[in-house]
N, C-alpha and C positions, 0 to 999 in steps of 0.2 A: 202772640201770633204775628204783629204786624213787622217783630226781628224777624223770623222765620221766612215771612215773606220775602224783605229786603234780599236776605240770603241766597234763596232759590229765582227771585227775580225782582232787583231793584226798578221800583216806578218810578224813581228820581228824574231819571232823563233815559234818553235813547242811550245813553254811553253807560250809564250806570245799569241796566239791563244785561248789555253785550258783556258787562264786566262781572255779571252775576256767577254762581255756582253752577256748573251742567257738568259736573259730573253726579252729585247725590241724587238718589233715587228713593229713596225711602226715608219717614220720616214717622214714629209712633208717637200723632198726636194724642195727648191728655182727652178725657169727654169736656163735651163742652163746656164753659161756666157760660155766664152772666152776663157777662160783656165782652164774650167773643161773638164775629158776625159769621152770616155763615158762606159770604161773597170772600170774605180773607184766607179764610178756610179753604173752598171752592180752587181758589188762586195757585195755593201751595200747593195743594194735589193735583194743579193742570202743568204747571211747573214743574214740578215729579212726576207727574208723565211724558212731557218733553223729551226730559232727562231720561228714561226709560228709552224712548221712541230712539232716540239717536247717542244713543248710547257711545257709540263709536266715532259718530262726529260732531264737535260739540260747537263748531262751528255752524250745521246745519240748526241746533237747539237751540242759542241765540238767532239766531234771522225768526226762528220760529217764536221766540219768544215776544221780539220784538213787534213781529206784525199781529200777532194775537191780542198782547194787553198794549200798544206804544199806536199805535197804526189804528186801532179801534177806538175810535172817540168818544161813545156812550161807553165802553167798557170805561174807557180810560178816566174817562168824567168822574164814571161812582167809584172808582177804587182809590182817585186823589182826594176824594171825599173822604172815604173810608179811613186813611192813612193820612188826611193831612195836608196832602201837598199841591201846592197854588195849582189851581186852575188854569193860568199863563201857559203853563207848560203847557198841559196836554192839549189847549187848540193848538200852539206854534208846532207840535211835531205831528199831530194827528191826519197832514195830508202828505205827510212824503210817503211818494210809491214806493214799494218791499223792493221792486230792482235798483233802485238807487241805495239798499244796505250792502255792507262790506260783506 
């Protein structure tokens, strides 16, 4: 699940986000196992809803992506937990205002 993620919206940085998938809309995840969460889960079907939502402009789905999981810092906190990835990041980008994205 946490490729799946990356996919439809990389947490890595703000640029790996923007550089994510928006055009797929659908995804027929497996049932749950074991050690899947259900916040990574949650992720990818907000993400594919994005992807839905602005189907037409995929530049509006990255800005949207962006300020949803990059921009939100308790989001951003438990999902670099989730997935792994330093902490560092997500306070350095966790206060740029959404009008300063591309």
């Amino acid at each position: 699940l946490k490729m799946l993620l990356e996919l439809v919206n990389d947490m890595s940085s703000i640029n790996g986000t923007l550089q994510s998938n928006h055009t797929l809309q659908y995804l027929e995840l497996s049932p749950y196992k074991v050690n899947d969460t259900d916040l990574i889960r949650q992720q990818i079907e907000n993400a594919l809803e994005i992807n839905c939502e602005y189907e037409n402009n995929p530049a509006a789905a990255r800005k949207e992506k962006v300020i949803q999981t990059q921009l939100n810092s308790l989001k951003r906190s438990e999902l670099c937990h989730q997935l792994g990835i330093g902490q560092r990041k997500a306070v350095l980008f966790s206060e740029i205002k959404p009008i300063h994205l591309p």
